[in-house]
C-alpha positions in Angstrom: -82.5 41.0 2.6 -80.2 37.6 2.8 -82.6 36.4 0.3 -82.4 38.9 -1.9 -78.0 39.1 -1.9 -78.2 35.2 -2.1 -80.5 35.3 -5.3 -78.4 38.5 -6.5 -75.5 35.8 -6.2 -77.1 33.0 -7.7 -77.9 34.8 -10.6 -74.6 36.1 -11.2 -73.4 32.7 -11.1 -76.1 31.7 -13.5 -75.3 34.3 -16.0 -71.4 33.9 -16.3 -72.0 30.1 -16.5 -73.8 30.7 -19.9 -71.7 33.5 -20.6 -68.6 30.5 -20.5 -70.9 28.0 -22.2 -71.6 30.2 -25.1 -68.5 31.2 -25.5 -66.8 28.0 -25.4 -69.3 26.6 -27.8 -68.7 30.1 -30.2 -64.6 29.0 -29.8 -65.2 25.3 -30.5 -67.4 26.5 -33.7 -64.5 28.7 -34.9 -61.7 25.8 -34.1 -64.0 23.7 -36.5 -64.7 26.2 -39.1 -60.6 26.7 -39.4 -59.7 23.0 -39.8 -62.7 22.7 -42.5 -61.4 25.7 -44.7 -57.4 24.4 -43.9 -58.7 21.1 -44.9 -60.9 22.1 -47.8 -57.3 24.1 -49.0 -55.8 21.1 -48.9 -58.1 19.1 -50.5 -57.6 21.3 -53.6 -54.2 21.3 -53.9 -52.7 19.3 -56.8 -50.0 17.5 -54.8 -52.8 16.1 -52.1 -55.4 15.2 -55.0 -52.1 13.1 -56.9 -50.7 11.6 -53.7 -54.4 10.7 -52.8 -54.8 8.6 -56.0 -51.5 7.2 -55.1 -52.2 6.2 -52.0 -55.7 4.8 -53.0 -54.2 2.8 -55.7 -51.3 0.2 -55.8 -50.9 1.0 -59.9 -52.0 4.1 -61.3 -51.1 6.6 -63.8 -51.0 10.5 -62.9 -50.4 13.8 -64.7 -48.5 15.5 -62.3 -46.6 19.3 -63.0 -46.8 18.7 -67.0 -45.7 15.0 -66.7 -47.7 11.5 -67.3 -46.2 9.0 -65.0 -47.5 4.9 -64.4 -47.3 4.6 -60.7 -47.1 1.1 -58.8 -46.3 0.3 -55.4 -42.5 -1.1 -56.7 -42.0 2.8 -58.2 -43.1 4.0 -55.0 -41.0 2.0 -52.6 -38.0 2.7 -54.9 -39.1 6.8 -54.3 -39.3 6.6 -50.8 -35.8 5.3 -50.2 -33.6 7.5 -48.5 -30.1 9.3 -49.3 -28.3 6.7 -47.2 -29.9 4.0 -49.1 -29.8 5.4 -52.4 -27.4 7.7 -53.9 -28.9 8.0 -57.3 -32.7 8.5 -58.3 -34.4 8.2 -61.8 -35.9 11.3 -62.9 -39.9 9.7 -62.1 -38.8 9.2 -58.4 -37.2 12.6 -58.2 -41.0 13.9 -59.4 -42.9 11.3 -56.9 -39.9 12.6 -54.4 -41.2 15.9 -54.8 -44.6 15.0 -54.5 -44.2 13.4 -51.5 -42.2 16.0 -49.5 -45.3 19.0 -50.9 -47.7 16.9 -49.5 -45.9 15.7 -45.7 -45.2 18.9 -45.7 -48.6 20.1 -45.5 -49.8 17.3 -43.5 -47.1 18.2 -41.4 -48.8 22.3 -41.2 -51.8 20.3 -39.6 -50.0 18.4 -37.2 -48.5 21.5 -35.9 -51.8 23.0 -36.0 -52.9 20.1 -33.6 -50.0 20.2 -31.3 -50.6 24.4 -31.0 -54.3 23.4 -29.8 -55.6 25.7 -33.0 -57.6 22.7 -34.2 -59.0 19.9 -32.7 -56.8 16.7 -33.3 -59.7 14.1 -32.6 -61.7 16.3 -35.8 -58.7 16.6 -37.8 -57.9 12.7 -37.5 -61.4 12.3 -38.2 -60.8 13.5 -41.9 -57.7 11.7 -42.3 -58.6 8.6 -41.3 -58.6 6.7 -44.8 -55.2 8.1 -45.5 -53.7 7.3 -42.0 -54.7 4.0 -42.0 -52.7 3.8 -45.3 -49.7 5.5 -44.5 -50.2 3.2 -41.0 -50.4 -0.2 -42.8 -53.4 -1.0 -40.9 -55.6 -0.9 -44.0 -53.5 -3.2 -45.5 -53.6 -1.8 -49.0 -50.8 -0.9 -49.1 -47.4 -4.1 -48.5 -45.8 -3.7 -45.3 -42.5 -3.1 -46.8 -43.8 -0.3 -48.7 -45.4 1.1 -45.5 -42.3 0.3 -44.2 -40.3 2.4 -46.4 -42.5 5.2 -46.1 -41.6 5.5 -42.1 -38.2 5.6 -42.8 -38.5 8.3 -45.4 -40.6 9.8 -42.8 -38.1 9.7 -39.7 -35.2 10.5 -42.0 -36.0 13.3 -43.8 -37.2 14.8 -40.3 -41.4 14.0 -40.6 -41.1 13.0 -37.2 -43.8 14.3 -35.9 -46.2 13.8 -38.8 -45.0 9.4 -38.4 -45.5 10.0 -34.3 -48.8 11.3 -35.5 -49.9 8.5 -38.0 -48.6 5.9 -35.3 -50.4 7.3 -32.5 -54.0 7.3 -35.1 -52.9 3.4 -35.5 -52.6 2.4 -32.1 -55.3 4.4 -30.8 -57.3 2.3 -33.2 -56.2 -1.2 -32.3 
């Protein structure tokens, strides 16, 4: 009779064990399946695709919201000044300004995303990786100034938690 109540036990161990493993693997699947279809929207946005080849590039031209514009890294670090830097802007870095503040501000969704535990950060910086390492300097495509300059836009126009973000990717990789 012991034998039996201790096997009854055993096995009802056994059983919600895999009924946690399972379902913790089923959750983990779904986390993943999110982030791909949240990344896969971004991918396919216009504002990621343009900033992308920006990024990428340290002189390109784009065709971005009915306008043809030659990008370099000089256009770019004149863009990303901030309001208490720069009082007036031309009417290219008020499109790139645009541009930028579409596309942190979806990076920005994902990073709240992370923090909210809906996707997995170590997946999600997985994907960025490329880009990070950019906006980080540690790729070293793009000048130091620039990448700079693109922190200080960051913290100023309140993309605080999207810089802690890119930082934290950089120093996890040193």
């Amino acid at each position: 009779m012991k034998i039996e109540l201790v096997l009854t036990i055993i096995g009802g161990f056994a059983a919600t064990f895999k009924w946690i493993y399972e379902y913790s693997s089923k959750l983990k699947w779904e986390k993943n399946k999110f982030l791909l279809d949240k990344i896969e929207d971004f991918q396919n946005l216009e504002s990621t695709k343009t900033m992308n080849k920006i990024l990428d590039w340290n002189s390109i031209s784009i065709f971005y919201k009915n306008n043809s514009l030659k990008v370099d890294d000089m256009l770019l670090y004149e863009s990303f000044k901030t309001h208490d830097e720069k009082h007036k802007f031309t009417s290219s870095e008020v499109l790139l300004r645009g541009l930028f503040d579409e596309y942190f501000d979806n990076l920005n969704k994902f990073v709240i995303l992370c923090r909210c535990d809906l996707i997995s950060e170590k997946n999600f910086i997985l994907f960025m990786e490329y880009w990070f390492n950019i906006l980080s300097g540690e790729s070293m495509s793009k000048n130091r100034e620039l990448v700079e300059q693109i922190h200080k836009y960051l913290e100023f126009y309140n993309y605080g938690s999207l810089l802690y973000f890119i930082k934290k990717h950089n120093k996890e990789n040193e």
